[in-house]
N, CA, C and O atoms as a Tinker XYZ file with bonds, in Angstrom:
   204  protein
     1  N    -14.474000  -13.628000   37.160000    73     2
     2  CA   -14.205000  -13.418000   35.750000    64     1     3
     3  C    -14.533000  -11.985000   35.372000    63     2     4     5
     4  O    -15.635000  -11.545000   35.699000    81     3
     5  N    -13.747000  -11.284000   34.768000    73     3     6
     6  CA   -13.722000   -9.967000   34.379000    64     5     7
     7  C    -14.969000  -10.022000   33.024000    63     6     8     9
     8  O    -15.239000  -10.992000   32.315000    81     7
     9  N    -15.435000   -8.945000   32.993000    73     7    10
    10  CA   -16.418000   -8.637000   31.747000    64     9    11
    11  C    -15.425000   -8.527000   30.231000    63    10    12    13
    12  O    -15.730000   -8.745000   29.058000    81    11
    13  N    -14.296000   -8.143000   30.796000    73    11    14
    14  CA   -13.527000   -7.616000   29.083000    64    13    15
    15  C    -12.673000   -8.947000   29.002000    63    14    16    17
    16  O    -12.312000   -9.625000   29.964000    81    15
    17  N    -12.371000   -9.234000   27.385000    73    15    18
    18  CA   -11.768000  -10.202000   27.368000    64    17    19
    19  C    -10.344000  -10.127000   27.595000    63    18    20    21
    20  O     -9.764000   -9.043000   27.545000    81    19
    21  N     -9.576000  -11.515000   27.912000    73    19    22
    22  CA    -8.003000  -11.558000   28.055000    64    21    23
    23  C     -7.481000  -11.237000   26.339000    63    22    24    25
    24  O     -7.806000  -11.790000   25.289000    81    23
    25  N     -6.535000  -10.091000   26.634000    73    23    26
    26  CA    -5.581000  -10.318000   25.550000    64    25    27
    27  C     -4.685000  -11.499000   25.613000    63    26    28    29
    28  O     -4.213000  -12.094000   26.582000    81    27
    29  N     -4.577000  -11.677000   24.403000    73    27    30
    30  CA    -3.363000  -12.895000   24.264000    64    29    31
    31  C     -2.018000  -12.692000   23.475000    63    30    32    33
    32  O     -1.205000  -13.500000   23.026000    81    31
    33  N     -2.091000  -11.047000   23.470000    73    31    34
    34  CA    -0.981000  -10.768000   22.045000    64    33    35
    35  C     -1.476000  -10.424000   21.407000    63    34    36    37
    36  O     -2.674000  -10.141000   21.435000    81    35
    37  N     -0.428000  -10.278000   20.254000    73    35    38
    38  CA    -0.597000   -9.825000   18.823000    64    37    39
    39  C     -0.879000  -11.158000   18.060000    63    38    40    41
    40  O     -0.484000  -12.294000   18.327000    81    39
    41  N     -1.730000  -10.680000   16.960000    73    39    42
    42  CA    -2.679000  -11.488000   16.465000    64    41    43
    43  C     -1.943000  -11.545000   15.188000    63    42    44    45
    44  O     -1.832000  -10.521000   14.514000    81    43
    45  N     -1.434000  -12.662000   14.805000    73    43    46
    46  CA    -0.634000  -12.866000   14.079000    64    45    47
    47  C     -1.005000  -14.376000   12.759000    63    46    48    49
    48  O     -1.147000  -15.543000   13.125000    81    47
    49  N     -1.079000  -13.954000   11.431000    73    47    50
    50  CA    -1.715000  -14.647000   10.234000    64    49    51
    51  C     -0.501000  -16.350000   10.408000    63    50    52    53
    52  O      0.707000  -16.558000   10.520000    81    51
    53  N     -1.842000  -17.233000   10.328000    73    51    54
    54  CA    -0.282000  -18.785000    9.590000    64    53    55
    55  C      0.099000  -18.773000    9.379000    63    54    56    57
    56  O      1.108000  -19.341000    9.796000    81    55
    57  N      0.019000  -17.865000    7.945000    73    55    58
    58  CA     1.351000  -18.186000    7.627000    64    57    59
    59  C      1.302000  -16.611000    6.946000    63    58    60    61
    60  O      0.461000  -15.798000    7.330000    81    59
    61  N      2.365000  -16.269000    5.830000    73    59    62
    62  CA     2.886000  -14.816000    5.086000    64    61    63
    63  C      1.915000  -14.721000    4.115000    63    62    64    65
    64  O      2.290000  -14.460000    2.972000    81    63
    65  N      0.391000  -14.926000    4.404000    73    63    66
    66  CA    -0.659000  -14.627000    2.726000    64    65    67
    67  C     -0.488000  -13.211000    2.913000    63    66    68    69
    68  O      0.225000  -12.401000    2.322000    81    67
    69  N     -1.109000  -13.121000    3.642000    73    67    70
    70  CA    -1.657000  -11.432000    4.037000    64    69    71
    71  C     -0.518000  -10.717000    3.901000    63    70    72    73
    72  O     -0.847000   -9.784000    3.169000    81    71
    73  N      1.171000  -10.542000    4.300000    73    71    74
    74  CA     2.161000  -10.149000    4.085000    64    73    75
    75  C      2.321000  -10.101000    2.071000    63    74    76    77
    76  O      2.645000   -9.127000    1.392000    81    75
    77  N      2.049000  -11.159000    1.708000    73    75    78
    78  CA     2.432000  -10.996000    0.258000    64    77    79
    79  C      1.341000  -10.586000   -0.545000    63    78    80    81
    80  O      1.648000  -10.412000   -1.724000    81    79
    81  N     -0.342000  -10.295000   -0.128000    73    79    82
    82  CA    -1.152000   -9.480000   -0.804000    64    81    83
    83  C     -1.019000   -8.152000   -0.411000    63    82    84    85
    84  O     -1.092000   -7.357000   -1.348000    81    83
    85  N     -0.826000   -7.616000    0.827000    73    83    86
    86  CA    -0.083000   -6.284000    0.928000    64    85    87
    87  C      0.914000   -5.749000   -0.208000    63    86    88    89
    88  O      1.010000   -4.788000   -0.972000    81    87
    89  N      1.547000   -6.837000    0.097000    73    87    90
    90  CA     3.150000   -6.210000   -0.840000    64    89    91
    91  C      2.531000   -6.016000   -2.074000    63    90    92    93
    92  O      2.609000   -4.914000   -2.617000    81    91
    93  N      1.888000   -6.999000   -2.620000    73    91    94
    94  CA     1.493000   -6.527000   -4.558000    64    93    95
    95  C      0.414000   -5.401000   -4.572000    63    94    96    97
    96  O      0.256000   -4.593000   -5.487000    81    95
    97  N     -0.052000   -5.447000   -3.822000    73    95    98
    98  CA    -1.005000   -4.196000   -3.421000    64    97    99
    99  C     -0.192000   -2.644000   -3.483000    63    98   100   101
   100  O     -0.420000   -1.658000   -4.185000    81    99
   101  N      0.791000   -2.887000   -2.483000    73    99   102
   102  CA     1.761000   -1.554000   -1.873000    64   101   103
   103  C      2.520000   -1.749000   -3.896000    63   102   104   105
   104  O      2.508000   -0.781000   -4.656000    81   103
   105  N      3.081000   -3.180000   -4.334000    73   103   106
   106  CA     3.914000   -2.722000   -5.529000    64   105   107
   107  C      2.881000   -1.982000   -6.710000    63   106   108   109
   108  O      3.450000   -1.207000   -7.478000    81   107
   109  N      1.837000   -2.123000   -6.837000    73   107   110
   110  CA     0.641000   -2.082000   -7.818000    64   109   111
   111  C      0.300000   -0.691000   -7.593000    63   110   112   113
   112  O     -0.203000   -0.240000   -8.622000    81   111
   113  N      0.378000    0.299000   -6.533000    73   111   114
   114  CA     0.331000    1.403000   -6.126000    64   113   115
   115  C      1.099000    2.331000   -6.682000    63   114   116   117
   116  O      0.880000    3.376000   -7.294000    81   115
   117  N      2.549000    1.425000   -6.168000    73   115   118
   118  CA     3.684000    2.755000   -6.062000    64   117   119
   119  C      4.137000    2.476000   -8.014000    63   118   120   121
   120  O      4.631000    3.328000   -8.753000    81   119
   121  N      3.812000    1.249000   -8.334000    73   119   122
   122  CA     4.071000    1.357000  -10.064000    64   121   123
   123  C      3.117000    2.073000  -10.944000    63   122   124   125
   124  O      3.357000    2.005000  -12.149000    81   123
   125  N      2.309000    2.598000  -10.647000    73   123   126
   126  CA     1.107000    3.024000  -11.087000    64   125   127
   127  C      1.324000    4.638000  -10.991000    63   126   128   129
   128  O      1.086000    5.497000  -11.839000    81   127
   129  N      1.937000    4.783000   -9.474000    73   127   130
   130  CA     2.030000    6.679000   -9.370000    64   129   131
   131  C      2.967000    6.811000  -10.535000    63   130   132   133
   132  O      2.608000    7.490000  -11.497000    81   131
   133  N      4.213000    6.183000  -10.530000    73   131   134
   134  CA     5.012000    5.964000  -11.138000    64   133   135
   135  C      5.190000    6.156000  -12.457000    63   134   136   137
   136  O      6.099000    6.858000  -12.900000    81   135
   137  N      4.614000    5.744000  -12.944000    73   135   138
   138  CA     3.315000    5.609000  -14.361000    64   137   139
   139  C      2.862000    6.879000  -14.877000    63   138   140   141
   140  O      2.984000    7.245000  -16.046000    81   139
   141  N      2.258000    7.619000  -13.803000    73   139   142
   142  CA     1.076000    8.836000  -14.015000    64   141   143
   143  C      2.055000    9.555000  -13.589000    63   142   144   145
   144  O      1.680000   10.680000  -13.918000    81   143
   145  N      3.249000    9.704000  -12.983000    73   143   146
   146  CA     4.145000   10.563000  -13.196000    64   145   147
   147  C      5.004000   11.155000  -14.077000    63   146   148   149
   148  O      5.224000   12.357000  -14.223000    81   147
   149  N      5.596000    9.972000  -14.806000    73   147   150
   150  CA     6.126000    9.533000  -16.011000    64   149   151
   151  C      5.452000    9.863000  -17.000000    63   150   152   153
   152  O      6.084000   10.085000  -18.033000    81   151
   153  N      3.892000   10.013000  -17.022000    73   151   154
   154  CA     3.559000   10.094000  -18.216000    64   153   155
   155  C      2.672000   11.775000  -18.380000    63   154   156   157
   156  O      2.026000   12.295000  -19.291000    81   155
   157  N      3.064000   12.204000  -16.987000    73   155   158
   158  CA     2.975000   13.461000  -16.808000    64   157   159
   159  C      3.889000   14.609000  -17.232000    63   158   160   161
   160  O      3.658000   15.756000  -17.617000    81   159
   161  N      5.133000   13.827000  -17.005000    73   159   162
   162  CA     6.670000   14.804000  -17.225000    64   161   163
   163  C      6.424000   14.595000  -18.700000    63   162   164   165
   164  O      6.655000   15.647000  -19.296000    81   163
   165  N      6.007000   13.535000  -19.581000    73   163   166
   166  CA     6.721000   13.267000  -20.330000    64   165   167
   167  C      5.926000   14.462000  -21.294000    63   166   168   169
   168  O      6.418000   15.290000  -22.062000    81   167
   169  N      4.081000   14.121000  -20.818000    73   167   170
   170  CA     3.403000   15.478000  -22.293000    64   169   171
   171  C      3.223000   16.757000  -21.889000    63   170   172   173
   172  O      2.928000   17.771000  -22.521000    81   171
   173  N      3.537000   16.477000  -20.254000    73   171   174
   174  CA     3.278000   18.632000  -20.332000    64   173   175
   175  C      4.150000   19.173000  -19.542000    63   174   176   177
   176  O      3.933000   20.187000  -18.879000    81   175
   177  N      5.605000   18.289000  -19.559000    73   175   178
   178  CA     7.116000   18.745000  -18.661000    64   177   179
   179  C      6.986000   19.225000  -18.050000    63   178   180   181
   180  O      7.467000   20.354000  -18.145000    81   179
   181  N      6.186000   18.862000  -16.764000    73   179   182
   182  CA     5.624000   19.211000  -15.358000    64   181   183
   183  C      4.972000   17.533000  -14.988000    63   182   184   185
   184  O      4.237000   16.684000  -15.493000    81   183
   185  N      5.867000   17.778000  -13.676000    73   183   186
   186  CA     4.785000   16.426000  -12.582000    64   185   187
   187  C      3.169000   17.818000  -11.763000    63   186   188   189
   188  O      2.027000   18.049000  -12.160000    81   187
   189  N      3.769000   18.210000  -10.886000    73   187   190
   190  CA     2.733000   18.909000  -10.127000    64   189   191
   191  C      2.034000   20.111000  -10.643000    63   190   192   193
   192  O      0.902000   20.242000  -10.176000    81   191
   193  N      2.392000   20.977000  -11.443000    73   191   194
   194  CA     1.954000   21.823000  -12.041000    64   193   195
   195  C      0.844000   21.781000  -13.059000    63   194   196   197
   196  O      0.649000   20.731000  -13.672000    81   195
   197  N      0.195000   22.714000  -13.256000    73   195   198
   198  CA    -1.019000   22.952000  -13.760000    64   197   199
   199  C     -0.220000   22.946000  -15.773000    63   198   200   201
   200  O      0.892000   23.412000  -16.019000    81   199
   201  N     -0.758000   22.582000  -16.402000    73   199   202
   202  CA    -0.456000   22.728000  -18.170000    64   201   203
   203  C     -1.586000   23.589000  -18.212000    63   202   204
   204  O     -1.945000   24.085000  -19.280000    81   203
């Protein structure tokens, strides 16, 4: 018997939880930059720039 353990693969969730708390996670992110972008252009008509 070897000291390191056998891989068995990729380690893979029951079922899609973890797939669909990612996703609202990843949507909750990218709506949010979104947001602070939007509300960047909108009071000092600049995203990256210094006001």
């Amino acid at each position: 018997m070897s000291p390191m353990p056998q891989s068995r693969g990729a380690a893979s969730a029951p079922n899609n939880l973890y797939t669909a708390i990612l996703a609202v996670a990843l949507g909750v992110v990218v709506a949010t930059s979104a947001f602070v972008a939007v509300q960047c252009y909108t009071q000092y008509n600049t995203i990256f720039g210094m006001p």
